[in-house]
N, C-alpha and C positions, 0 to 999 in steps of 0.2 A: 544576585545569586552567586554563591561560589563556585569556579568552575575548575574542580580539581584534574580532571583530564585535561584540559588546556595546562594547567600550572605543572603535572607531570609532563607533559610535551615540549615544555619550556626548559623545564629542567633539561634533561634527558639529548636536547639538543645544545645546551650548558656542557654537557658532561660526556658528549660525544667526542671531542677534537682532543680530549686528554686520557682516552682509555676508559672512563669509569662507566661506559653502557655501548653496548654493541651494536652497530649497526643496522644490525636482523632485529634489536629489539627497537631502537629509536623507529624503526621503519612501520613495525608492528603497534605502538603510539600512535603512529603518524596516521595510518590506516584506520583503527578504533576513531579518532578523531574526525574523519572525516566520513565514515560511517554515521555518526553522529550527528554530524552537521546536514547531510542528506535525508538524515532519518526528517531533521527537525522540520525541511523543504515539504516535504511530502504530506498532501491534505488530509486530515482527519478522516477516517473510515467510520462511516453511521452504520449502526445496524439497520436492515429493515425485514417486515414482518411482511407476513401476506398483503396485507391492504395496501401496502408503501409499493409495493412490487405490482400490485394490479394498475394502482394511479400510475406508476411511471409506465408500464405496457397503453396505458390510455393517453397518454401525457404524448409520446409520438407516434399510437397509431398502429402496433407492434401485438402479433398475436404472441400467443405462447412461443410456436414454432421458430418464430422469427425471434424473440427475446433468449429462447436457448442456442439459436446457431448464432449469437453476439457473444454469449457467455461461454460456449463451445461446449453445452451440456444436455442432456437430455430434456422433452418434453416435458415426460415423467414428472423430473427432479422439478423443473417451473412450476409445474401443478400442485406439487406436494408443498411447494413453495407459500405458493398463494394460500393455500390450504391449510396453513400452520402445521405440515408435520412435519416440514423441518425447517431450516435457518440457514442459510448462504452465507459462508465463511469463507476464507482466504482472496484466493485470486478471483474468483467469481464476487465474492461480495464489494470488491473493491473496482470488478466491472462493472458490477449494476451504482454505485457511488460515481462512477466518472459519465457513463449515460445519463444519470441525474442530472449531473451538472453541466454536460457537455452538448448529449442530445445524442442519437443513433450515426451522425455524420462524422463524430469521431473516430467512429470505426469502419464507416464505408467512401471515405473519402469525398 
């Protein structure tokens, strides 16, 4: 694969010690690039649907109450969860992702 942000950041640091790219900008390459590189570290985020979210409250044993004060959200939200009226996105769905993988001890030491 070609990796043209790397080949820009080569460049760029080529062309820093002789005036032709500004430090504020080689630095902002540098940053994008290692943005990148973090991004690529970081495990794949699975959706799940009610079912996935009831086995994994079974899987350690975890009522509702308990699976919302991990995810830092309402009962409510958990039940509508399970229930398919809605879908767990962002930081919550990538808490119920690492509970999958990890187990409830991740987060209570």
């Amino acid at each position: 694969m070609v990796d043209h942000l790397k080949d820009l950041q080569e460049m760029a640091h080529d062309m820093l010690p002789h005036g032709g790219i500004s430090e504020d900008t080689v630095g902002y390459i540098d940053s994008r690039v290692r943005l990148r590189e973090f991004r690529e570290r970081l495990p794949v985020i699975t959706e799940m649907n009610g079912d996935a979210i009831r086995t994994l409250r079974s899987r350690y044993h975890l009522s509702q109450a308990m699976l919302a004060e991990l995810v830092n959200m309402s009962v409510v939200t958990v039940s509508k969860w399970e229930r398919g009226e809605k879908k767990p996105n962002g930081a919550a769905l990538r808490v119920l992702n690492v509970l999958s993988v990890k187990g409830p001890g991740v987060f209570t030491g």
